[in-house]
C-alpha positions as CSV (number, residue, x, y, z in Angstrom):
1,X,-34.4,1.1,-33.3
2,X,-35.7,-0.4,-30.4
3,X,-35.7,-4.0,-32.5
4,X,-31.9,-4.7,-32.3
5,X,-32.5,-4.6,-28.3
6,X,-32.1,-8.3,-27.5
7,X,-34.7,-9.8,-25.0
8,X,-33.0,-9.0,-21.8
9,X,-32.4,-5.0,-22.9
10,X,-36.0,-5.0,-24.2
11,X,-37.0,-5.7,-20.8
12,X,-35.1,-3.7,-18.9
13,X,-35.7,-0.7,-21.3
14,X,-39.3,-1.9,-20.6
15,X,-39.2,-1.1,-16.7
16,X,-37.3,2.0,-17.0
17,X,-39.9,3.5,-19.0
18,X,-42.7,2.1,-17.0
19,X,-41.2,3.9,-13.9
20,X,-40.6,6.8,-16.1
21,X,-43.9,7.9,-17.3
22,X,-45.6,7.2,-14.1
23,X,-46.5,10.0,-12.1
24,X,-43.3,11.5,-10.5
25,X,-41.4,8.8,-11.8
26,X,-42.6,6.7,-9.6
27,X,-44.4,3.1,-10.0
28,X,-45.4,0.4,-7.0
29,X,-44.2,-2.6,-6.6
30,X,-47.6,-4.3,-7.6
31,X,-47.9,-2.2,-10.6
32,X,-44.3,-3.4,-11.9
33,X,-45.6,-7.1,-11.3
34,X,-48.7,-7.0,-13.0
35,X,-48.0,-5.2,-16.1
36,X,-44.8,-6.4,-17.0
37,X,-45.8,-9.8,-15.8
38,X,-42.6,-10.8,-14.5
39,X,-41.9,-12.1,-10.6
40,X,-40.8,-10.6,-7.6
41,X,-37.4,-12.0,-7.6
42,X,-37.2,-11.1,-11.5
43,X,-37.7,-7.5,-10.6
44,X,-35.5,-7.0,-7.8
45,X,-32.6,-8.5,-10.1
46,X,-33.3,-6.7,-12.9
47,X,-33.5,-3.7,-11.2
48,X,-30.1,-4.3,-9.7
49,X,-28.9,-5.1,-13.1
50,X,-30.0,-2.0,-14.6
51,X,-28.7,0.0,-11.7
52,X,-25.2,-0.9,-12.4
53,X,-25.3,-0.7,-16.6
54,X,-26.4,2.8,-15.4
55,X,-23.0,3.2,-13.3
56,X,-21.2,1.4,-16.7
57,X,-22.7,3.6,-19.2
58,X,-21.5,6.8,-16.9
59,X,-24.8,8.2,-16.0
60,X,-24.4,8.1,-12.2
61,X,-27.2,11.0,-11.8
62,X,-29.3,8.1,-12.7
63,X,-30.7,5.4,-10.7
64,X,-33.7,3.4,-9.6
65,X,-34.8,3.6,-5.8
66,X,-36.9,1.2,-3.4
67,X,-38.9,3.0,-1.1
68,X,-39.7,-0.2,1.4
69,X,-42.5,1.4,3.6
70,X,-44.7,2.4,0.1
71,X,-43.5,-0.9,-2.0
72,X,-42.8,1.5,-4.7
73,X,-40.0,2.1,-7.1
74,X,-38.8,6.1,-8.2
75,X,-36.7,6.6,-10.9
76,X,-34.4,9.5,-9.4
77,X,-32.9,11.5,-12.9
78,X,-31.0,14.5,-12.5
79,X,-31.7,17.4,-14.9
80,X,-28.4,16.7,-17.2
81,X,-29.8,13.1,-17.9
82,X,-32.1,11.7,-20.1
83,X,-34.0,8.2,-19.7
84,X,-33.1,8.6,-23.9
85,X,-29.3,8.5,-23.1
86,X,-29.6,4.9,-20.9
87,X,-32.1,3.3,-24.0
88,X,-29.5,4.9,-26.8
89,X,-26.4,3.2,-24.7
90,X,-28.6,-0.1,-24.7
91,X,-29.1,0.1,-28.5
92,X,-25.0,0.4,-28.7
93,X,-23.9,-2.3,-26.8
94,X,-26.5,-4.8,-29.1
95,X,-25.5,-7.4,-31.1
96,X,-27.7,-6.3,-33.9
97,X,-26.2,-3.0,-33.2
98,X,-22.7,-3.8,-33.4
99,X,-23.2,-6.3,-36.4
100,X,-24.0,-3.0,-38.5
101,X,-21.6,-0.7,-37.5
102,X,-18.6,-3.1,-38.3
103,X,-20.0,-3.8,-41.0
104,X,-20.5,-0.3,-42.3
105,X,-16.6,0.3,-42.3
106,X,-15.4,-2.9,-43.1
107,X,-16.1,-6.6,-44.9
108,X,-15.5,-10.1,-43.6
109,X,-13.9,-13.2,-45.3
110,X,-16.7,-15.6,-43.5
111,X,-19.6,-15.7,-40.1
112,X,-16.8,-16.5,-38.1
113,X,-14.3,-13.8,-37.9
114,X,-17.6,-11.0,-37.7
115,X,-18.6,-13.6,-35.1
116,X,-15.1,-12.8,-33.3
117,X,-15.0,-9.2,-33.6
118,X,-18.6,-9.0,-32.4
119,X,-18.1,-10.9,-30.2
120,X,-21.3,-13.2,-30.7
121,X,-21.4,-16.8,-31.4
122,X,-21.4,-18.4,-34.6
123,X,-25.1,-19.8,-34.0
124,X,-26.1,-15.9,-32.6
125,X,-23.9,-14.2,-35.4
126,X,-26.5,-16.4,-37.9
127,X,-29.9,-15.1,-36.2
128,X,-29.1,-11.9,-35.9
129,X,-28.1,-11.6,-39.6
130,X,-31.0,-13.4,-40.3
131,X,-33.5,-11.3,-38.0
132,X,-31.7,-8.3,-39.8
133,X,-32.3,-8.8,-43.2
134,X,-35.5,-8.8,-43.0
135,X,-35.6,-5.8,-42.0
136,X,-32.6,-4.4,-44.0
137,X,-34.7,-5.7,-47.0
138,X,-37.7,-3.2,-46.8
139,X,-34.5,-0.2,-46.9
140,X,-33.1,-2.1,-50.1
141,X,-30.1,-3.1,-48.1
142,X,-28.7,-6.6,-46.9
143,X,-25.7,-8.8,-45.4
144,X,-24.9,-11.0,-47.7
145,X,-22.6,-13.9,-46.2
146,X,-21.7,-15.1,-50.1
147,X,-18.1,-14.5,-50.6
148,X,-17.6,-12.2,-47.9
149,X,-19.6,-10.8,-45.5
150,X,-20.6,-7.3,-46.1
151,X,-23.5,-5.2,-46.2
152,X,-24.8,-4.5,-49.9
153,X,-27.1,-2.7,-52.0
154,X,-28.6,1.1,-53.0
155,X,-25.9,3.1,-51.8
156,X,-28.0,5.9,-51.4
157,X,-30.7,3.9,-48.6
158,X,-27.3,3.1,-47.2
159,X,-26.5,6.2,-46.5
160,X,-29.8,7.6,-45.0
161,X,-30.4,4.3,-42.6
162,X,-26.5,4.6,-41.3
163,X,-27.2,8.4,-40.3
164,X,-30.3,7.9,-38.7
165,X,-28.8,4.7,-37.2
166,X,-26.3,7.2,-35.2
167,X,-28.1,9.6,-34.7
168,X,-30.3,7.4,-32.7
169,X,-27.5,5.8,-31.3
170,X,-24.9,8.6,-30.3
171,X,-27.6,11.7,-30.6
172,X,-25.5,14.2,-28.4
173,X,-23.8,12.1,-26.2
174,X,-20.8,11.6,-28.6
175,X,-19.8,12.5,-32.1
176,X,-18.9,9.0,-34.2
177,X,-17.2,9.8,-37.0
178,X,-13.3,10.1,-36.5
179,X,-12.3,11.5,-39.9
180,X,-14.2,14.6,-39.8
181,X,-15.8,16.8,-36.2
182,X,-18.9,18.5,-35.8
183,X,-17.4,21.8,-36.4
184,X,-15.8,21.0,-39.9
185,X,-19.5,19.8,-40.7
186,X,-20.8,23.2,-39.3
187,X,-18.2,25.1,-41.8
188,X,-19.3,23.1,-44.6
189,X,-23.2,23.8,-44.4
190,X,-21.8,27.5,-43.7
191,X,-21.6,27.4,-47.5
192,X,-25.0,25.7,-48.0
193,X,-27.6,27.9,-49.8
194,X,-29.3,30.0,-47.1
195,X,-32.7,29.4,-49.2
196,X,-32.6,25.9,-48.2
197,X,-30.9,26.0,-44.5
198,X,-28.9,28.4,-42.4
199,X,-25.9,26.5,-40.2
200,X,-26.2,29.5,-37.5
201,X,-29.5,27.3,-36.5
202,X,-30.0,24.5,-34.1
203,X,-33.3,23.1,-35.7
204,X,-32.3,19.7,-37.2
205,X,-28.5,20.4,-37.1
206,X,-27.4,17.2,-35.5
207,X,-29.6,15.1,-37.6
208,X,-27.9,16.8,-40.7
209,X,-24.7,17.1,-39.4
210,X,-24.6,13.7,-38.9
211,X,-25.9,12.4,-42.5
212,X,-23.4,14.6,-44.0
213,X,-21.0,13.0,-42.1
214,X,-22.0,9.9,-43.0
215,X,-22.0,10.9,-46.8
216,X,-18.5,12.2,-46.9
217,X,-17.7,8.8,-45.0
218,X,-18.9,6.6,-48.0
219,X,-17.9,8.6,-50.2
220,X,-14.1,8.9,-48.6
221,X,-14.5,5.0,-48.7
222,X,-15.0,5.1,-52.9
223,X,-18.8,3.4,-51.8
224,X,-20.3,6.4,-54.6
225,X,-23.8,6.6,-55.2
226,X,-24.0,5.6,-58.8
227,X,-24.6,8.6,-61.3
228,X,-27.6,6.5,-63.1
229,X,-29.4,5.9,-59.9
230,X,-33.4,6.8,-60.6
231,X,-34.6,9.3,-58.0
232,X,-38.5,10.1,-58.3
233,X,-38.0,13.5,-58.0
234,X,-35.6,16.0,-59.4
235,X,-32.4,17.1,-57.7
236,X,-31.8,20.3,-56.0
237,X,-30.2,22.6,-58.3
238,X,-29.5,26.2,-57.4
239,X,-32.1,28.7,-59.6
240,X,-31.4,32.2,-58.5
241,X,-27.5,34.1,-58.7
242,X,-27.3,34.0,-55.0
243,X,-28.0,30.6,-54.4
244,X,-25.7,29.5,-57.3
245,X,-23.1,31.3,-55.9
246,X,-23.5,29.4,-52.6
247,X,-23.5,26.3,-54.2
248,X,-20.5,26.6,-55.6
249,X,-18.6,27.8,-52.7
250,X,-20.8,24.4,-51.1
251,X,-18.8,22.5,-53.3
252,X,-15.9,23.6,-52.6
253,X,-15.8,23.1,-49.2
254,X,-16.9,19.5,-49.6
255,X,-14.4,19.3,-52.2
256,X,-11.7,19.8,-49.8
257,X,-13.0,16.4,-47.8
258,X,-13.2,14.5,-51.1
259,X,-9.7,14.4,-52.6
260,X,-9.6,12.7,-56.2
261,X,-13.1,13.5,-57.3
262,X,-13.4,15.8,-60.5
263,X,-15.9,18.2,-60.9
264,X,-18.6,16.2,-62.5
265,X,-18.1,13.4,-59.3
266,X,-18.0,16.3,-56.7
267,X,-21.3,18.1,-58.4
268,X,-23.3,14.8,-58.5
269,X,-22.4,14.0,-54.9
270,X,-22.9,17.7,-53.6
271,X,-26.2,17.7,-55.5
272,X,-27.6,14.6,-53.5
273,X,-26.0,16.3,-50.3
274,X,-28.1,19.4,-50.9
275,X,-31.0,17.6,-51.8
276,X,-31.4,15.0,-49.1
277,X,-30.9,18.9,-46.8
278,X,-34.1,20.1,-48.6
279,X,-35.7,16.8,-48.0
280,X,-35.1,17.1,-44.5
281,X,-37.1,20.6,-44.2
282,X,-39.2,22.1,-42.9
283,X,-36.7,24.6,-40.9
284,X,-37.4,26.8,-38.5
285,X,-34.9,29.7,-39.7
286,X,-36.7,29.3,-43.2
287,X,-39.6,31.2,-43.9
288,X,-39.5,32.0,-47.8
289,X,-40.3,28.9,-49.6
290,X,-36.8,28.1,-51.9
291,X,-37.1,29.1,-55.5
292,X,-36.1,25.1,-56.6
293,X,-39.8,24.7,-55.7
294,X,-41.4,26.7,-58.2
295,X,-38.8,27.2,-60.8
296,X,-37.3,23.6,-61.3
297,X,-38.7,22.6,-65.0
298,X,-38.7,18.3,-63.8
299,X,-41.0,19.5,-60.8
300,X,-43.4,21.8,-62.6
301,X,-44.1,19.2,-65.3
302,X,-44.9,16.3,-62.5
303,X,-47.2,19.4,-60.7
304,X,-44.8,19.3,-57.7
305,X,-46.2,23.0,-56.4
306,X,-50.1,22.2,-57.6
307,X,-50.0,19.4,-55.5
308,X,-48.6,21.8,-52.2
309,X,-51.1,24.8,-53.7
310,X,-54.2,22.6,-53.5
311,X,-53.8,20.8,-50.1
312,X,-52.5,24.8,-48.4
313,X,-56.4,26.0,-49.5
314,X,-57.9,22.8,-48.6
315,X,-56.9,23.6,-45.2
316,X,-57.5,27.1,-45.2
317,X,-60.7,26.5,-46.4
318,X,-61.5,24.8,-43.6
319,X,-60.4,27.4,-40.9
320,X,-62.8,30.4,-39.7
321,X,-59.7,32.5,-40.1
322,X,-57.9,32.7,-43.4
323,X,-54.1,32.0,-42.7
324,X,-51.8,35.8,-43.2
325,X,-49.9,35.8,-46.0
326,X,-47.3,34.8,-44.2
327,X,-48.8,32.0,-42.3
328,X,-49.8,30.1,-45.7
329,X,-45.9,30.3,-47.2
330,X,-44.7,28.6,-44.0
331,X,-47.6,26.5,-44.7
332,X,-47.0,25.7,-48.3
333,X,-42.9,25.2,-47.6
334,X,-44.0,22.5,-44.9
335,X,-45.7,20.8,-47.1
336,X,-43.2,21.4,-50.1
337,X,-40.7,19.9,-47.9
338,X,-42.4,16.5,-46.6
339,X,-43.6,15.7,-50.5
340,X,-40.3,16.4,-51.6
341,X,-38.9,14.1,-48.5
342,X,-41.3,11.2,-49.9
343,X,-40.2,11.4,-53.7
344,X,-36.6,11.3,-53.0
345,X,-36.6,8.7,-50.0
346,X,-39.3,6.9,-51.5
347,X,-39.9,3.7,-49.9
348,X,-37.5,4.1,-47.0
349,X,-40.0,7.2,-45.6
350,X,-42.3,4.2,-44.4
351,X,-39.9,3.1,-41.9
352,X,-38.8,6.4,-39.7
353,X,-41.6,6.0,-37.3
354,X,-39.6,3.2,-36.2
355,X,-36.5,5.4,-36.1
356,X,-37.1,8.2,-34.0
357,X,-39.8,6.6,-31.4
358,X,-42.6,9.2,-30.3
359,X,-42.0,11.8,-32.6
360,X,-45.6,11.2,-34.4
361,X,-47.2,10.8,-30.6
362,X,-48.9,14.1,-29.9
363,X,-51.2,12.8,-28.2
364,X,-48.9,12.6,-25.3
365,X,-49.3,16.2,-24.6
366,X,-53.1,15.5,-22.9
367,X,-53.9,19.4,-24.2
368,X,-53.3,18.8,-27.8
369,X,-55.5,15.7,-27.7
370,X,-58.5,17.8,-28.6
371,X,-57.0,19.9,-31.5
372,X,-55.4,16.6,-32.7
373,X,-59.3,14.7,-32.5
374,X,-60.3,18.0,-34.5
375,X,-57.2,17.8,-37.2
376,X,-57.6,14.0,-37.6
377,X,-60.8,13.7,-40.0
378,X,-60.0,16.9,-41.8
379,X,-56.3,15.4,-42.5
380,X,-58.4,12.1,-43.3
381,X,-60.4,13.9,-45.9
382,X,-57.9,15.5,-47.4
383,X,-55.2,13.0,-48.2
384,X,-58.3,10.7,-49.7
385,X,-59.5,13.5,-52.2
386,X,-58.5,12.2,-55.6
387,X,-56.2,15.1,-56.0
388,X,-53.9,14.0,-54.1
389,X,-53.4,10.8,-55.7
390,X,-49.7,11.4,-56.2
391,X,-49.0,10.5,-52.7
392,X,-50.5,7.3,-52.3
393,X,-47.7,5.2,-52.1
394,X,-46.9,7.1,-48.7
395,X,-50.1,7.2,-47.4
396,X,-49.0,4.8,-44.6
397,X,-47.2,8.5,-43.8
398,X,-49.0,11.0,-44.9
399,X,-51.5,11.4,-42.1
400,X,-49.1,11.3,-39.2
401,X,-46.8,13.5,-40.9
402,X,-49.6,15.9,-42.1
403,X,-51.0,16.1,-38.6
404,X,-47.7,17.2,-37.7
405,X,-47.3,20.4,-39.9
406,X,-51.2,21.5,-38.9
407,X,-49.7,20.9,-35.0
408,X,-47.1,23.5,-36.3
409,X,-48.9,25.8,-38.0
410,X,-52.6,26.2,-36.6
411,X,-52.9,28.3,-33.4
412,X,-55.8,26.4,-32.5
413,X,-57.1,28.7,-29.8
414,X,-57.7,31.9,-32.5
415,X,-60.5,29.1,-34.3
416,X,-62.2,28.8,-30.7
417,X,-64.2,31.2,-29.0
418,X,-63.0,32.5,-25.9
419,X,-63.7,29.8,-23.1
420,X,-64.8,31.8,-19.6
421,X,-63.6,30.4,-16.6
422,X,-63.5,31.3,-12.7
423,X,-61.3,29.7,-10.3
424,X,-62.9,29.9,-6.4
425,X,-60.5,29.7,-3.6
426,X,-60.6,29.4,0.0
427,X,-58.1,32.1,0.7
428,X,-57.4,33.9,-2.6
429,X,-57.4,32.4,-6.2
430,X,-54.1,34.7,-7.5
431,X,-51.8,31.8,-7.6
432,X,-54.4,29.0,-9.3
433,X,-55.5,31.9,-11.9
434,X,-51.4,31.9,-12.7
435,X,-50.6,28.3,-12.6
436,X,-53.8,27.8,-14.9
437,X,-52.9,30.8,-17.4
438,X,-49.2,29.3,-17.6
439,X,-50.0,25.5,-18.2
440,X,-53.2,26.0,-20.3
441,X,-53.3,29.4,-22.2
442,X,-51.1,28.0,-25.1
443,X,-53.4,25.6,-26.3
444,X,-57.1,27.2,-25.4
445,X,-58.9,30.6,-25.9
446,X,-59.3,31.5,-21.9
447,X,-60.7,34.3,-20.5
448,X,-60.6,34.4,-16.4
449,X,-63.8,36.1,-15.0
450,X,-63.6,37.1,-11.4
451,X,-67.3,37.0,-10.4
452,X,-69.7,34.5,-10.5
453,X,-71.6,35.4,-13.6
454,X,-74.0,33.4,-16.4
455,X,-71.4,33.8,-19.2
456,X,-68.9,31.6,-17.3
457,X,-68.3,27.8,-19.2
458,X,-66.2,26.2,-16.1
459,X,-66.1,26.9,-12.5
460,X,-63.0,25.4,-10.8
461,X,-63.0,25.4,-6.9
462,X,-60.7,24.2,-4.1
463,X,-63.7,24.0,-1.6
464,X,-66.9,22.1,-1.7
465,X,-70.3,24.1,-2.7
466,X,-73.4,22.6,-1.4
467,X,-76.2,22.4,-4.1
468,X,-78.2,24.8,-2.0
469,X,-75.1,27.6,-2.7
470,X,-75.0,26.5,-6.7
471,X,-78.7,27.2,-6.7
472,X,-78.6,30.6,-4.7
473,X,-75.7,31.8,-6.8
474,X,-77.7,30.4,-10.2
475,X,-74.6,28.5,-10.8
476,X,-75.8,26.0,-13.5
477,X,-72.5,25.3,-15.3
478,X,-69.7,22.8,-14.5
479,X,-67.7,23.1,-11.2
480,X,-64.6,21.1,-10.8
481,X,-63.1,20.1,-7.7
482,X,-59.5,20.6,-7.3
483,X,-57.0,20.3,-4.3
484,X,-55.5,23.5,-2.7
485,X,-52.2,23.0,-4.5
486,X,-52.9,21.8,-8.0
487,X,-51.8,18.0,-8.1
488,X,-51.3,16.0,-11.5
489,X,-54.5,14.5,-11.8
490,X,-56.1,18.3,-10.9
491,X,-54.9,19.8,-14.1
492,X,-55.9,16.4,-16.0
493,X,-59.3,16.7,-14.7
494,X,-59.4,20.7,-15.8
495,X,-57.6,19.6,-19.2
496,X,-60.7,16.7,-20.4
497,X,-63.5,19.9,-19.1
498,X,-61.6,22.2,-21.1
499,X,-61.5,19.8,-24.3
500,X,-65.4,19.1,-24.3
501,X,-65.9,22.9,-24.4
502,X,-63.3,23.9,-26.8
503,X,-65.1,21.0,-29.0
504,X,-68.1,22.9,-28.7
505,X,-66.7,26.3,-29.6
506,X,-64.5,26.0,-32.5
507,X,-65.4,28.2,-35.1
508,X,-67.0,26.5,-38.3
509,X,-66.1,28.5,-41.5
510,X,-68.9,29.1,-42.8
511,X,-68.2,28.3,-46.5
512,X,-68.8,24.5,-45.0
């Protein structure tokens, strides 16, 4: 969403997260100059500027400080903030922004009375509805500006972009929707089929709160999804007693927010509910895959669960360690889930990495980068075996998204051999062995040896060893050099040693 920004909120947004992922939040002057390639006086006002939209928005324990002596600015954030929370209230107080949400709830008899409300010029009312259709277009949605102004096309697109729109925009800071609260949502989903999600847990619930919300909003407006609308998949439908039972309670419930419907209206619309929920899986509480899998008729003829089946062995196939039993269902409901999510969003799957920004980054985390270099060519090779053919209109997808269920559901450090390490210390190496356990143990095989021995991989030392030393102790493997207390750069430095031997001792299954 960080397209509707207009120029001068894309560059403040730009700063802010410059000094944000800098090392203790903190950037210098010169850095800010250079890579933004602004001026002096250009930074000092736009910091200023963003200091007070910070005060505007209500985040006061937020702020951006000049340190004069070190020329360096330090982005001071208190532990209820989020830099997400300043970039979301940015994304509000857009023109492109506030175009679509007036639009969403109401239609205009010309340009110039949404030019009014928005408060935008006639001229700026006409580029931004320009700049936003073609956008809109690729979601098969648009503003037309025919006979009225208004926002038009499949309902159903609508609805997903609108809840993913504000859920971006709001998140947690604030609930949107007037008619209906978050609770009343919560009660709802309550009724929901526990095969397909359980309300009592906080995996994904705001972003299905909010698209519920923003169903029963359309729907409250008579905008219905039409009943001969062609979705590539088939619809959730309840297969066991218990689950039928809970679908009809479902329907209740949502029946009480949709006065006027009949039954057939209030089935159709509870069925797309449900189904956009399973879409939406993988969840956390779940870990049976739903019967609708295996024992819908329309998804067994179009090989729905052979196409899950044959990419869960591929994997395992390549792993030294078979996956439990229990591992491979979590497995094969992950991947039930995100093929499902691409049939019934179809073309408007394409366009969430755009939604929800980083999400697909793992790389971020410098000690996944070596499991995700490992995952990468396997995921490559899979999704371009001929089996999978099915999929190929997502593949701009399917890699990033398939990368992100084998983040999930490999425990990379069982495939590795145990890598041997011993930390040296001037005065006593209790505290380093701890702070190295706790920020590396979760993503490598470690074993800590206390003596200075052949079988050791990496030697990490806070004092200097002479080459004479390393040859009397027949020290012949790595040593890094670290300070006392462990800086940034010290466990980044440990981290790219760690990934070159982890490389070197992952486990090849030997059926390869």
């Amino acid at each position: 969403m960080r397209e509707y920004l207009d120029s001068k909120s894309q560059k403040k947004v730009a700063l802010l997260e410059k000094i944000f992922y800098a090392e203790n939040h903190t950037s210098t002057q010169e850095e800010l100059l250079n890579d933004l390639n602004i001026t002096y006086p250009t930074l000092i006002s736009t910091i200023k500027t963003i200091n007070f939209d910070i005060e505007r928005f209500g985040y006061k324990a937020f702020s951006i400080v000049h340190s004069a002596p070190n020329l360096s600015y330090t982005l001071k954030i208190s532990d209820n903030c989020s830099i997400q929370l300043i970039i979301n209230a940015y994304i509000r107080e857009s023109p492109k922004f506030q175009i679509l949400e007036t639009l969403l709830l109401a239609s205009f008899p010309n340009l110039q009375a949404l030019a009014k409300k928005v408060h935008v010029s006639y001229s700026g009312i006409k580029k931004e509805i320009k700049e936003l259709n073609e956008e809109l277009r690729e979601r098969n949605l648009s503003i037309s500006t025919g006979n009225q102004v208004e926002i038009t096309g499949d309902e159903f697109s609508l609805r997903i972009f609108y809840a993913f729109l504000f859920l971006v925009a709001y998140s947690g800071d604030r609930w949107p929707f007037s008619f209906v609260q978050y609770d009343e949502i919560t009660d709802i989903l309550e009724s929901c089929p526990k095969e397909i999600y359980r309300a009592n847990s906080i995996d994904k619930a705001m972003m299905i709160h909010y698209y519920v919300a923003m169903h029963l909003l359309r729907d409250r407006m008579n905008c219905q999804i039409d009943t001969t609308r062609q979705f590539k998949v088939a619809l959730y439908k309840a297969c066991t007693e218990e689950s039928k039972k809970s679908e009809s309670a479902f329907i209740k419930k949502v029946a009480k927010q949709l006065p006027n419907r009949n039954y057939k209206e209030m089935t159709y619309t509870t069925q797309i509910i449900l189904s956009t929920i399973v879409a939406f899986g993988s969840y956390s509480s779940i870990e049976k895959m739903p019967s609708f899998f295996y024992m819908d008729e329309q998804l067994e003829e179009m090989g729905f669960m052979k196409l899950v089946d044959f990419a869960s062995e591929q994997v395992n196939d390549n792993l030294s360690i078979p996956f439990s039993e229990k591992e491979m269902e979590l497995l094969r409901y992950s991947f039930a889930s995100i093929n499902y999510r691409y049939f019934l969003l179809d073309n408007l799957i394409n366009k969430f990495n755009n939604i929800v920004p980083g999400y697909t980054n793992l790389d971020r985390n410098i000690r996944k980068i070596h499991k995700v270099n490992h995952l990468e060519p396997l995921i490559s090779q899979l999704v371009n075996l001929k089996e999978m053919d099915p999929l190929k209109p997502f593949e701009e997808r399917l890699a990033s998204d398939y990368l992100i269920i084998l983040d999930k559901r490999i425990d990379f450090s069982i495939h590795t051999l145990p890598i041997k390490v011993t930390i040296l210390s001037t005065i006593s190496n209790e505290t380093a062995v701890f702070d190295f356990m706790r920020y590396f143990s979760s993503y490598y095989n470690l074993e800590i040896i206390n003596q200075v021995d052949p079988v050791v991989d990496l030697y990490i030392s806070d004092f200097s060893v002479s080459p004479e030393v390393l040859t009397s102790l027949r020290i012949n493997q790595p040593i890094i050099y670290v300070n006392t207390r462990w800086l940034e750069s010290d466990y980044v430095k440990i981290n790219d040693n760690l990934a070159k031997i982890a490389r070197k001792k992952f486990i090849a299954n030997k059926k390869n």
